[in-house]
N, C-alpha and C positions, 0 to 999 in steps of 0.2 A: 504494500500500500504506500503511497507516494504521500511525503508531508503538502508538497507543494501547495501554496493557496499565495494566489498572486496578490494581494491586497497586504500580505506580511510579512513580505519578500523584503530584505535589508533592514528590518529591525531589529536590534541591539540588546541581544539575550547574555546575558551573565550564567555561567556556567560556575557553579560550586560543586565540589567532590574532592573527597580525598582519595580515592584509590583513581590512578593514573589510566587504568587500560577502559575502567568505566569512564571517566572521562573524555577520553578520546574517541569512544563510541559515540555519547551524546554529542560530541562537539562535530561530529561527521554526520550524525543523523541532521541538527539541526544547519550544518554548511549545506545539504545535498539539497534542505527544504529553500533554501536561501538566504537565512537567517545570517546577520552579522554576529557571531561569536565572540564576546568577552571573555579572557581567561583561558582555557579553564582554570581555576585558582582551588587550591585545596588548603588552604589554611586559614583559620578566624581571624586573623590580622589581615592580611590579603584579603580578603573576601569584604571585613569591614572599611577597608578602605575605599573598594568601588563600591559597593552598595550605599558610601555617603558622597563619593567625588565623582563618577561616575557619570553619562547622562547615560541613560538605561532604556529600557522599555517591555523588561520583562528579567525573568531567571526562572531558571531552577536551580532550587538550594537542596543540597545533601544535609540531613536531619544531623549526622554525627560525623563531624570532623576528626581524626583522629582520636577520640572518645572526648571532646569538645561539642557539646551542643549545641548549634547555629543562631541560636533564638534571637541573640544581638545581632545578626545579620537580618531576621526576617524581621524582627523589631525596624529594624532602617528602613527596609524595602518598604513595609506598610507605612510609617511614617510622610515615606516622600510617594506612596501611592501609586508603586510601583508594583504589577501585580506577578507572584510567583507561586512555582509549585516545588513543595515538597518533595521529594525521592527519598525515599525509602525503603526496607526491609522488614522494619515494625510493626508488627500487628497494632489495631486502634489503641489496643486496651495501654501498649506500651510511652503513645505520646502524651504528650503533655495537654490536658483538657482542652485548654483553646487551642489546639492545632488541627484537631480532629475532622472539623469542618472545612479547611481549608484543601485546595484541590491537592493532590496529591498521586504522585506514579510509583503503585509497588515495583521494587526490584525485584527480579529483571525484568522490564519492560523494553516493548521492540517498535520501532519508530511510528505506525499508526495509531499505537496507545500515548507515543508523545504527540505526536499529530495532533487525535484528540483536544487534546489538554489543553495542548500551548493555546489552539484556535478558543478555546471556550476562555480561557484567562484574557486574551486579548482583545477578545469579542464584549467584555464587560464593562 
């Protein structure tokens, strides 16, 4: 299944993850969709730096950074109203109450399930 959707073609996605070979997965799925790629960046320092300096237009945040939490990350992103999806491995029960609702792609997921996602976050 193809991401492409022409209307969100060069918009400037922030890529978080710490494990390097998923990263570069996403970062190919969302190049292929046409997506301008931020990063990938896998550390809370890095990650908190563009999600405050950044001009953005979207992300997906990895839930656990190196066993680092992102929360200060999505904390920014909502702040400046920038919308993003969780990646995970986590069952519900595991995240933090208010994150539960928030859009989210279990690991491993394969690029029509990001497809999905991204179109429904951007679309808001």
């Amino acid at each position: 299944m193809s991401m492409q959707t022409t209307d969100l073609r060069g918009l400037q996605v922030l890529v978080v993850e710490d494990e390097m070979i998923v990263a570069l997965e996403i970062e190919d799925l969302l190049r292929d969709a046409g997506y301008e790629v931020v990063g990938p960046v896998g550390t809370l320092p890095e990650a908190l730096d563009l999600a405050r300096n950044r001009s953005l237009d979207a992300a997906i945040l990895d839930i656990n950074l190196d066993g680092q939490w992102s929360v200060p990350v999505a904390v920014e992103l909502q702040r400046r109203s920038i919308p993003f999806i969780l990646a995970t491995g986590y069952a519900d029960s595991a995240l933090p109450a208010h994150w539960r609702d928030l859009p989210r792609l279990m690991k491993p997921f394969n690029g029509g399930d990001l497809a999905k996602v991204m179109e429904t976050i951007l679309q808001r």
